[in-house]
ROFI-611890 format. One record per residue (C-alpha): x negated, y negated, z; residue in one letter. Coordinates in steps of 0.001 Angstrom, whole numbers. Example, Ala and Ser with C-alpha at 12.3 -4.5 7.8 and 13.67 -1.06 7.14 Angstrom:
[atom [-12300 4500 7800] a]
[atom [-13670 1060 7140] s]
//
This chain:
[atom [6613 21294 -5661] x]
[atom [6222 24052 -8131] x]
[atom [5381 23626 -11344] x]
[atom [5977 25761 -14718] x]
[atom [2380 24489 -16055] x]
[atom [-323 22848 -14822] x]
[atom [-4106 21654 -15007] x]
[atom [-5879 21965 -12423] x]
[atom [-9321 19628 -11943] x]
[atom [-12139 21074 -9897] x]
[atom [-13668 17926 -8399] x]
[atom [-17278 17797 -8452] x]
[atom [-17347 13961 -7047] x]
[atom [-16843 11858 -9866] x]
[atom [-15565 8131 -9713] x]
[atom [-13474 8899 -12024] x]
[atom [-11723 12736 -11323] x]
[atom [-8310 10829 -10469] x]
[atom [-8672 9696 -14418] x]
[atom [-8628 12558 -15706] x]
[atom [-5797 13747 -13587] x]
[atom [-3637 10413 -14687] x]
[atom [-4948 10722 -18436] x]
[atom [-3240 14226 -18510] x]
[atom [-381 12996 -17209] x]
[atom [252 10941 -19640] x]
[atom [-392 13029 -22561] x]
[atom [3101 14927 -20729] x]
[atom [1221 17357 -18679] x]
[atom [1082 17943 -15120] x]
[atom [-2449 18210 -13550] x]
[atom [-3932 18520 -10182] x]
[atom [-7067 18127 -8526] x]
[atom [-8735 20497 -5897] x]
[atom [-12339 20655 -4462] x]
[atom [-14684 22132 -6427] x]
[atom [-15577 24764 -3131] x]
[atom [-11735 26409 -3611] x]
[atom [-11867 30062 -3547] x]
[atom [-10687 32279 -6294] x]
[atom [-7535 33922 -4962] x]
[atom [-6822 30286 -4003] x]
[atom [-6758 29227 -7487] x]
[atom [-6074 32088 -9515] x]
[atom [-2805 31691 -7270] x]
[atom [-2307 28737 -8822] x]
[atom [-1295 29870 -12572] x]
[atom [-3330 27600 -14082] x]
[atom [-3077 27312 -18158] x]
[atom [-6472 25617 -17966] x]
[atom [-9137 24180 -15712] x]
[atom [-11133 20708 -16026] x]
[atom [-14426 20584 -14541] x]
[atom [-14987 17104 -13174] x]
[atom [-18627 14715 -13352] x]
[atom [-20247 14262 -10037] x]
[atom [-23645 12670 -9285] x]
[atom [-25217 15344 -8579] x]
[atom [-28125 17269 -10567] x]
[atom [-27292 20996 -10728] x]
[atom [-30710 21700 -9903] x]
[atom [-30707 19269 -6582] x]
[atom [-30715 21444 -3309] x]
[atom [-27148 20548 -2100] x]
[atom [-25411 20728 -5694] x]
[atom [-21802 21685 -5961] x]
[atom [-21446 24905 -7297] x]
[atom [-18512 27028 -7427] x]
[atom [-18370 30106 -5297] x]
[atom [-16922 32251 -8235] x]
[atom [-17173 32303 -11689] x]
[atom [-15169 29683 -12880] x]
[atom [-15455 30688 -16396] x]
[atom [-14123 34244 -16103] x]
[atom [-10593 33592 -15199] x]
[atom [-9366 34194 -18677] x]
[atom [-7876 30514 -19309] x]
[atom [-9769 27578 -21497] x]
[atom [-12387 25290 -19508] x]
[atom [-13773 21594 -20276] x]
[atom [-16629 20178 -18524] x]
[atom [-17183 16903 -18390] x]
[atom [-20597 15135 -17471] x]
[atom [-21740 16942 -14877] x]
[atom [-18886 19863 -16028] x]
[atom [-20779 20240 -19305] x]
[atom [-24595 20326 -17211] x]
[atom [-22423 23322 -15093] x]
[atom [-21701 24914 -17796] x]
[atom [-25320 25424 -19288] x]
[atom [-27071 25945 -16617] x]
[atom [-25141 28690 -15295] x]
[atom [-24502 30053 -18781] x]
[atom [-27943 30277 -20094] x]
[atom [-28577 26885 -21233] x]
[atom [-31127 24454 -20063] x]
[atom [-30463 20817 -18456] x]
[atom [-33371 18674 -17913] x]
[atom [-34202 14948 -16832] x]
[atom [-33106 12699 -19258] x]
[atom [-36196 10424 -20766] x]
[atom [-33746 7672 -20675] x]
[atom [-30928 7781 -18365] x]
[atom [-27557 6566 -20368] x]
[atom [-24940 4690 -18862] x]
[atom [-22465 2635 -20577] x]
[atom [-21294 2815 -24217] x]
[atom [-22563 4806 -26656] x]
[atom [-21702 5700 -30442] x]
[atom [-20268 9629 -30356] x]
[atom [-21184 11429 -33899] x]
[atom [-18405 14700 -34412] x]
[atom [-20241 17219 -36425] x]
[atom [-17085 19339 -35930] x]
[atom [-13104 18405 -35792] x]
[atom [-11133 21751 -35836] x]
[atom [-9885 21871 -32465] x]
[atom [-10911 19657 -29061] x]
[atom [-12248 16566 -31280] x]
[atom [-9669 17035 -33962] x]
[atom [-8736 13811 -34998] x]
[atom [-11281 11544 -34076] x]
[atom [-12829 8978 -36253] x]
[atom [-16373 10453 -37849] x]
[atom [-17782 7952 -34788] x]
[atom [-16369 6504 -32078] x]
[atom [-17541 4601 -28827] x]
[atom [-17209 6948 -25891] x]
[atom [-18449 6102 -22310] x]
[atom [-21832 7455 -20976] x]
[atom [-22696 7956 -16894] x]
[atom [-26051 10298 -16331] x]
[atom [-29387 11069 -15797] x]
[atom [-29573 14639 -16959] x]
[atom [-28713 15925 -20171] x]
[atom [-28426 19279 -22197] x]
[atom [-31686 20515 -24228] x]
[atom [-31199 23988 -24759] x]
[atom [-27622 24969 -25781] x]
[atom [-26248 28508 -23733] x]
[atom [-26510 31789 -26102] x]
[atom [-23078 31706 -27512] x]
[atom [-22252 28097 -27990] x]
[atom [-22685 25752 -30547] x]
[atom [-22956 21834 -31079] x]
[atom [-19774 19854 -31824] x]
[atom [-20957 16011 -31257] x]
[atom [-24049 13989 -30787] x]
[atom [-25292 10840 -30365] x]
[atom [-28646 9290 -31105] x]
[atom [-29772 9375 -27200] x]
[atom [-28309 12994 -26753] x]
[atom [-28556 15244 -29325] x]
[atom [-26056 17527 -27567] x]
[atom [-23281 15220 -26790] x]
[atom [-20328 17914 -26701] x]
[atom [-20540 22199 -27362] x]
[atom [-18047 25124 -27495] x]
[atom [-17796 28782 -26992] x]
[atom [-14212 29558 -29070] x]
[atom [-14866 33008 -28067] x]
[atom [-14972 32616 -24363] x]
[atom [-12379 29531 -24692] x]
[atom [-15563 26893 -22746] x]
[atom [-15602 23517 -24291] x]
[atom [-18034 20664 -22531] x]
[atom [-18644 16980 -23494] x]
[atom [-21298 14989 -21715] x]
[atom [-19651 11800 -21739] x]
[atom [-15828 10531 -20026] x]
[atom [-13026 10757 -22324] x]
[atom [-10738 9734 -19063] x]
[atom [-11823 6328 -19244] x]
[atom [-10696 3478 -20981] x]
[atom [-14125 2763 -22727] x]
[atom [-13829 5833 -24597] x]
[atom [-11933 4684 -27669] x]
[atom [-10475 8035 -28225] x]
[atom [-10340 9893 -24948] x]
[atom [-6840 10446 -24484] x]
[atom [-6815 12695 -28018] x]
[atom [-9314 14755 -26769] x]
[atom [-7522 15432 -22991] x]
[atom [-4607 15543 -25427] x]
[atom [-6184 18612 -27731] x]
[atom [-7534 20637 -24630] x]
[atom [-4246 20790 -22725] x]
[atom [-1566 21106 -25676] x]
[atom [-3476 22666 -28715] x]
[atom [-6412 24515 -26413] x]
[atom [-4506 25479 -23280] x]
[atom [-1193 25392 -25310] x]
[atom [878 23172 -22335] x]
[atom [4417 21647 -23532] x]
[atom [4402 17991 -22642] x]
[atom [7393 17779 -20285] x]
[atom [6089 16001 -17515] x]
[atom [7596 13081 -17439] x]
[atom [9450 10733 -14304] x]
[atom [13000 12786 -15753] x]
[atom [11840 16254 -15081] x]
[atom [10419 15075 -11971] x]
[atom [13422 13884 -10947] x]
[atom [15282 16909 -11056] x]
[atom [12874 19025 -10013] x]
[atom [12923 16707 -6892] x]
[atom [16184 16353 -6125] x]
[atom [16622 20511 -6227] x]
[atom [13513 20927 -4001] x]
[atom [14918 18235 -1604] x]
[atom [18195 19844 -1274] x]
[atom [16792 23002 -870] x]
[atom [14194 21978 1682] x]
[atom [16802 20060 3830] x]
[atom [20021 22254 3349] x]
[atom [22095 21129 6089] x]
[atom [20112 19197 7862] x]
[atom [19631 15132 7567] x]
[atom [16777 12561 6526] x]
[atom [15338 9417 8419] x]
[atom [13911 7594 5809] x]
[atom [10907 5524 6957] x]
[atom [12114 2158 4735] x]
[atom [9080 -36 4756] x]
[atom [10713 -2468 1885] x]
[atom [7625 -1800 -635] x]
[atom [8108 150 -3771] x]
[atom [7312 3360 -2784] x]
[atom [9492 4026 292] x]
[atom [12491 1917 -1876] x]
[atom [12291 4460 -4347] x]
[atom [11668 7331 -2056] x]
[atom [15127 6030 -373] x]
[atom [17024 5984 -3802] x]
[atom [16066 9473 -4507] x]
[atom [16703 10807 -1290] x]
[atom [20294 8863 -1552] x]
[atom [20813 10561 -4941] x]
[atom [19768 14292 -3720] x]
[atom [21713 14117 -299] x]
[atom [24395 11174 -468] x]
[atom [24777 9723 3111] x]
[atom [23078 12518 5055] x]
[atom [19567 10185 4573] x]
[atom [19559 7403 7418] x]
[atom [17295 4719 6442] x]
[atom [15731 2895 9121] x]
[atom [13425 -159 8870] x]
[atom [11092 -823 11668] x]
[atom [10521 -4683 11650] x]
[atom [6589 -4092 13281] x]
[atom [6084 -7538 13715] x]
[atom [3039 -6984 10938] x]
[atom [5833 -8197 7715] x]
[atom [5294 -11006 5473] x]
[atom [7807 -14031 6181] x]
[atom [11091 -13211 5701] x]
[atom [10739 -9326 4357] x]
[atom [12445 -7190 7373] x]
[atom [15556 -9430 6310] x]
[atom [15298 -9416 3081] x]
[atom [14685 -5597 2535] x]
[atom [18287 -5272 4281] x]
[atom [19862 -7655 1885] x]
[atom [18498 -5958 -953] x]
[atom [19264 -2456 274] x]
[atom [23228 -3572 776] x]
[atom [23763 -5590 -2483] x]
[atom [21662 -4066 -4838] x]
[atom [22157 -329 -3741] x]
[atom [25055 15 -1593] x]
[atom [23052 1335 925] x]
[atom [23394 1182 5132] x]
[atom [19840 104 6087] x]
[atom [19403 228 10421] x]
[atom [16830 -2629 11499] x]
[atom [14559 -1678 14408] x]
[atom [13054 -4466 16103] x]
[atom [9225 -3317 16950] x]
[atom [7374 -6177 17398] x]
[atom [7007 -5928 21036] x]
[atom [5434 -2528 21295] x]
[atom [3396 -3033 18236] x]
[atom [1872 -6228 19598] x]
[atom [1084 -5111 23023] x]
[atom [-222 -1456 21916] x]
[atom [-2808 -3654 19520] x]
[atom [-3380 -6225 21549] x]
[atom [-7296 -6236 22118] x]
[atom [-7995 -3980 19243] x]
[atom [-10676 -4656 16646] x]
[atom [-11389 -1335 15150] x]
[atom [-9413 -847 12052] x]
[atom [-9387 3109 12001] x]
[atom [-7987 2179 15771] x]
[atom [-5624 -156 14349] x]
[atom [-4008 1864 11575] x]
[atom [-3806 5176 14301] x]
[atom [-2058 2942 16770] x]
[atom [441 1515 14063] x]
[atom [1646 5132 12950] x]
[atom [1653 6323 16288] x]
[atom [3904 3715 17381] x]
[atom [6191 4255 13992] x]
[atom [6609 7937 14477] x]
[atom [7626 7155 18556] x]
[atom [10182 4491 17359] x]
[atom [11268 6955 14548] x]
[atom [11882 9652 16808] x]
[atom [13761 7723 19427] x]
[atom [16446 6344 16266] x]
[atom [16672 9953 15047] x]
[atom [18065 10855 18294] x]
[atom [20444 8778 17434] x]
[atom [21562 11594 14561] x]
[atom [21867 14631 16231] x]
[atom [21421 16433 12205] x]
[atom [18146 14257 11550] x]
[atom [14853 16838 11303] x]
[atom [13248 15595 8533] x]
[atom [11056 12148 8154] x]
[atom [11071 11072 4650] x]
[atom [7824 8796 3326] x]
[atom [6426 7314 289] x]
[atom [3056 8675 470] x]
[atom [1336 8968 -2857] x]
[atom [-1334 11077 -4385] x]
[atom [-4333 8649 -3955] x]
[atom [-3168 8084 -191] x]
[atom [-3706 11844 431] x]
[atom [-6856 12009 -1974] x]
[atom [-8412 9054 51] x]
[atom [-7183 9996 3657] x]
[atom [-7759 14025 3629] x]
[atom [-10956 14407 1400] x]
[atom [-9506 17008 -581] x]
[atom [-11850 16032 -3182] x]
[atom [-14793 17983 -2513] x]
[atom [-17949 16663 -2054] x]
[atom [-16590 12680 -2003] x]
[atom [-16256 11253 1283] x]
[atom [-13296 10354 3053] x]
[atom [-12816 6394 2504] x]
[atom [-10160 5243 5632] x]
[atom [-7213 6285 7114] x]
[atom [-4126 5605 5212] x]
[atom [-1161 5492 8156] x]
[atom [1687 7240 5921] x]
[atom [-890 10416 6049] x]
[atom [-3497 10066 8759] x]
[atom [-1982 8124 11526] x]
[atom [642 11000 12332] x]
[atom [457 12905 16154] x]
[atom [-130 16150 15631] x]
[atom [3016 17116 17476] x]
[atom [5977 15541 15983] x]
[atom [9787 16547 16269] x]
[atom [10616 15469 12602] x]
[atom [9629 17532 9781] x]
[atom [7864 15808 7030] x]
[atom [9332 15035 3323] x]
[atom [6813 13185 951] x]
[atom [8683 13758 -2697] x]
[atom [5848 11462 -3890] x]
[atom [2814 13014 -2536] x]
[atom [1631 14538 -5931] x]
[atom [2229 11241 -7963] x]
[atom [695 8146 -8788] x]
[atom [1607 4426 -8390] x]
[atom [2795 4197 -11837] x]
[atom [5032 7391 -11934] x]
[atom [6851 6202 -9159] x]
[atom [7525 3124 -11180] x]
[atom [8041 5524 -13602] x]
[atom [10739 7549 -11542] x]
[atom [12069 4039 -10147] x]
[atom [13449 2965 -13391] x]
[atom [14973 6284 -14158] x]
[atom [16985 5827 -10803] x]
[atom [18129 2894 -11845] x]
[atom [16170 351 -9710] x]
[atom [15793 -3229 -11272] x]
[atom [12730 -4149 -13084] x]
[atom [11972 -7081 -10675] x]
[atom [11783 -4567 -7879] x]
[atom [9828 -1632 -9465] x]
[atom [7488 -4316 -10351] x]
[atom [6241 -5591 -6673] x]
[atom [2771 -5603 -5728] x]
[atom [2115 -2649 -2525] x]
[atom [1887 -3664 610] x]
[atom [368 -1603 3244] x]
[atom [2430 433 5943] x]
[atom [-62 -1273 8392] x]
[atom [1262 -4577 7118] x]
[atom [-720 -8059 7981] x]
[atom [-2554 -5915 10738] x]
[atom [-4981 -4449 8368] x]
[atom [-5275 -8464 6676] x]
[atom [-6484 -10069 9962] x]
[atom [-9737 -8369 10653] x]
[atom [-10448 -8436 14216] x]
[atom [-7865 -8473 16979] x]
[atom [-4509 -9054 16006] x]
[atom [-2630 -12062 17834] x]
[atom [663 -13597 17355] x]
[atom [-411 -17115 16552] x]
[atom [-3209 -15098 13598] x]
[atom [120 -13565 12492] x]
[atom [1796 -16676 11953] x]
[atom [-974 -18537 10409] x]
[atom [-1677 -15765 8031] x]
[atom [2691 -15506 6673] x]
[atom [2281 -19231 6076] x]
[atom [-915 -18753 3719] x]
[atom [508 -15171 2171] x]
[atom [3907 -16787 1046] x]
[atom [1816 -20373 -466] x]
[atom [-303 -18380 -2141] x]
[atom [2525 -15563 -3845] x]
[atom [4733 -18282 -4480] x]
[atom [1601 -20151 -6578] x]
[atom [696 -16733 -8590] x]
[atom [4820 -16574 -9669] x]
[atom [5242 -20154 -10435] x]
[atom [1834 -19490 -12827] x]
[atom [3753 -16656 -14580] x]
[atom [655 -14410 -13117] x]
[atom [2514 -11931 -10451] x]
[atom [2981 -9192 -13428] x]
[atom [-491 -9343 -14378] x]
[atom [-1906 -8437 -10916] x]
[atom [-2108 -5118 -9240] x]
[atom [-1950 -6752 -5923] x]
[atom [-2558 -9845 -4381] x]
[atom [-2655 -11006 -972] x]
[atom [-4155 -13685 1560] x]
[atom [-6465 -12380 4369] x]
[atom [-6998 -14107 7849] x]
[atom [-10759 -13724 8585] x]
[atom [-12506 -13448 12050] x]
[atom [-14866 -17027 11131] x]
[atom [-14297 -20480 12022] x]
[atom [-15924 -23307 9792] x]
[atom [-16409 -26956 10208] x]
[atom [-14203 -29277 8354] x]
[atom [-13231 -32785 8218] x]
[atom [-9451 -34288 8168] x]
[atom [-8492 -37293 8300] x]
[atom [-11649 -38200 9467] x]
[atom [-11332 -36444 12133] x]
[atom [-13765 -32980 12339] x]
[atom [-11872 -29478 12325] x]
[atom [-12823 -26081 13766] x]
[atom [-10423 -23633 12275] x]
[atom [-10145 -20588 10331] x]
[atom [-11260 -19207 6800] x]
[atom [-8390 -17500 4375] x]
[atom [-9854 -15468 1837] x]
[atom [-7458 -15065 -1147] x]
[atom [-7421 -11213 -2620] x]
[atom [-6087 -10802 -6552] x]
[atom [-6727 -7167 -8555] x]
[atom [-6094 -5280 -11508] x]
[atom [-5424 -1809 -11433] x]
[atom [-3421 960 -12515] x]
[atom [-3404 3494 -9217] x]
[atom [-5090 1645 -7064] x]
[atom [-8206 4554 -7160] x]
[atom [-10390 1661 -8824] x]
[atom [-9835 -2085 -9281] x]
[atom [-11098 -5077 -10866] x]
[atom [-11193 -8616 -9130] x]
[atom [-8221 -10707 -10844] x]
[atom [-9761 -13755 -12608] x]
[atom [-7808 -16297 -11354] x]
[atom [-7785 -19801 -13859] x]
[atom [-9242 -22417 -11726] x]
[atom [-6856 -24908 -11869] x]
[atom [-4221 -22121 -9939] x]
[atom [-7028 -21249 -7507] x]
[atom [-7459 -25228 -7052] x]
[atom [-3600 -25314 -6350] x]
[atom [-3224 -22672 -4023] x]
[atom [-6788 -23803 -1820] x]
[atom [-4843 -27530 -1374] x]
[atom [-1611 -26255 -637] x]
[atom [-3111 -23907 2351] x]
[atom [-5270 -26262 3336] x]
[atom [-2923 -29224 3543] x]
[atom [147 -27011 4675] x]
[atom [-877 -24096 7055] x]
[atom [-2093 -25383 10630] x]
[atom [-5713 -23270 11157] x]
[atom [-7174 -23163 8064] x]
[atom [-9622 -25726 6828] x]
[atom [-11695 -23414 3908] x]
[atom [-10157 -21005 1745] x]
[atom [-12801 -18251 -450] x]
[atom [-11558 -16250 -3594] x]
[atom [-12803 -12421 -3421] x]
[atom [-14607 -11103 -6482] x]
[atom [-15663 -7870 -5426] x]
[atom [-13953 -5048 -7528] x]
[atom [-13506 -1074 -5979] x]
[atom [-15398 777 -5522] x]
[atom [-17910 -603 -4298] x]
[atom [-15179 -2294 -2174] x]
[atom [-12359 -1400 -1137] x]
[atom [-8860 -3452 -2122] x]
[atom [-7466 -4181 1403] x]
[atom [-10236 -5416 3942] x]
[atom [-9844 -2989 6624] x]
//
């Protein structure tokens, strides 16, 4: 999608580059983020009004540092560094970076020692957030200090002439009291961006580039029932009336009851013509016997795109394939981010055969979770709906580590829909991210009746996040987590021991596999 302005990040392998990305987004300015190792024609063809250096872990004297192949600094538009951004920007303009004597991670106390442009507005302190080992001693000919703090004596520097700005610690992150003011000076009062991103221009931007792209052609929409592909259906519906086919592929891999209630929904809440596939056959026998999850999530989108094919035959003006992918599927799946590593497969983006008679649409491939919330609620789509927790295009496969088997996929529905129906009756559901019951490959000993069990464990999965990028484990009040553990226990046939996960992401993941 074009777009009249943008940001553009140069990821150097920070946790927290998608931040920055979302934090500029909010301010009402799109932003992007590409490897640090893109060329210069490659951006410059980009038209970008400014560029954001990212952090990274890196020292920019280690042997393997990211470095830009170009001059990043010569382009002619303004440039913030951040963390390891700001080190970048010393020690290739003349400064000097050395080995911190005490390494600084957490909160700190920021001192501005100037406010007239990127820390205009700021409080004469506030708490930032700190995350490095080498700082800034020497500042580059040219520059001059703008912030401190009493463990870094250059905390933040500018070149007005040659339009480079650096801070050493995160404004993208919510520790940083004032963060958001100082994205918000560097992309409207710095770069001079107009804050019109937003889910309405999106919208219509969309809904011309959609028309345009499919002209007289047709859609099948991949309808998985979760918010993204609901909303990607909607917008589709809006841009090309009755020329997008929505098809929903029951896998076999739902939650109780979702294949029929998606087609409910889709008729009385959006006068909308949904076609159920029923999938469960080939999905079960192509996974029987298959442990690997990588394995797992290329079988399931292989065997998606063959079913999707054989219904767009069906509609002899069908060449596109419409899915909800979203920016942090693509981010995590194809590595774009430089030097950080590729995490897993996501099936909307990596699971595809590499020869494939549908054309793909993904309106959503440059947004986050929340701005297709966002966009939902512009459309029209009811809070209660927007609002849903993801679920995975794998589906239950992905929750039952190990080999998938009808009977795990029966015992795992019963224990997904006790413990959802728990977190709503607790008034909880809106303030999780996701939540979600897993099936694990490990029998335990347990007594019943006084009788002695062998069955399975259920591990019980609550977050909070915003995109999904990082997460917190939800902390759950014990007397729920009490309720939900009986109710499996004493309800669902094969599971005698339930286990609440507490690990956030990174350093795990959200889903198990």
């Amino acid at each position: 999608m074009t777009h009249a302005e943008r940001i553009i990040i140069l990821d150097f392998g920070s946790q927290y580059t998608q931040l920055i990305a979302r934090k500029v987004r909010e301010v009402g300015v799109y932003a992007e983020i590409h490897p640090y190792s893109i060329g210069q024609i490659e951006l410059a063809a980009l038209h970008p009004k400014g560029i954001i250096l990212s952090g990274g872990p890196s020292s920019v004297y280690s042997d393997d540092a990211p470095l830009p192949e170009f001059d990043v600094f010569d382009l002619g538009v303004p440039v913030l560094g951040i963390c390891y951004g700001l080190q970048l920007v010393a020690y290739q303009l003349g400064g000097v970076v050395d080995k911190a004597a005490r390494r600084e991670f957490g909160r700190a106390t920021l001192v501005v020692d100037d406010t007239s442009d990127l820390l205009h507005g700021l409080s004469p302190t506030s708490q930032v957030w700190m995350s490095h080992g080498d700082h800034i001693t020497k500042i580059p000919p040219g520059f001059e200090r703008i912030a401190h703090t009493e463990n870094a004596d250059i905390c933040a520097i500018r070149n007005v002439e040659r339009k480079i700005w650096g801070v050493q610690f995160h404004p993208e992150v919510h520790h940083s009291n004032e963060g958001k003011t100082i994205l918000r000076n560097f992309v409207t009062t710095i770069c001079g961006c107009e804050t019109t991103w937003n889910a309405t221009s999106f919208i219509d931007a969309a809904l011309a580039e959609i028309r345009s792209t499919v002209g007289d052609g047709a859609v099948i929409c991949a309808l998985s029932g979760g918010v993204d592909s609901t909303v990607a259906a909607v917008l589709l519906h809006k841009a090309i009336g009755d020329k997008v086919h929505c098809i929903h592929i029951d896998s076999g891999l739902m939650r109780k009851g979702e294949s029929d209630n998606i087609i409910e929904m889709f008729k009385t809440h959006f006068s909308m013509t949904v076609d159920l596939v029923d999938g469960k056959d080939m999905f079960l026998s192509r996974l029987d016997g298959v442990e690997d999850p990588e394995r797992k999530r290329k079988i399931i989108g292989g065997a998606f795109i063959d079913l999707f094919e054989i219904e767009a035959s069906n509609f002899s003006d069908a060449k596109f394939l419409a899915q909800g992918t979203l920016y942090p599927d693509v981010i995590e799946s194809v590595s774009i981010k430089g030097p950080s590593a590729t995490i897993k497969t996501h099936h909307n983006v990596g699971g595809l055969p590499d020869k494939m008679n549908l054309q793909l649409i993904e309106p959503f491939r440059e947004l986050f979770k929340d701005e297709v919330r966002a966009v939902g609620r512009e459309l029209g789509i009811p809070d209660w709906f927007v609002e849903r927790h993801p679920f995975p295009g794998p589906g239950l496969a992905i929750r039952i580590p190990g080999a998938i088997t009808p009977e795990k996929l029966e015992i795992l529905r019963e224990a997904d829909e006790i413990y959802l129906e728990e977190i709503r009756n607790a008034g909880l559901y809106n303030e999780i991210w996701q939540a979600f019951a897993v099936l694990l490959p490990v029998r335990t000993v347990g007594v019943m009746g006084d009788e002695r069990t062998y069955e399975n464990v259920c591990g019980l999965r609550a977050v909070t996040s915003t995109d999904g990028m990082t997460a917190d484990w939800y902390h759950m009040p014990y007397d729920v987590l009490a309720r939900m553990s009986n109710r499996i226990i004493n309800e669902v046939r094969g599971i005698n021991r339930v286990v609440y996960d507490i690990s956030s992401k990174p350093p795990a993941t959200i889903e198990w596999e």
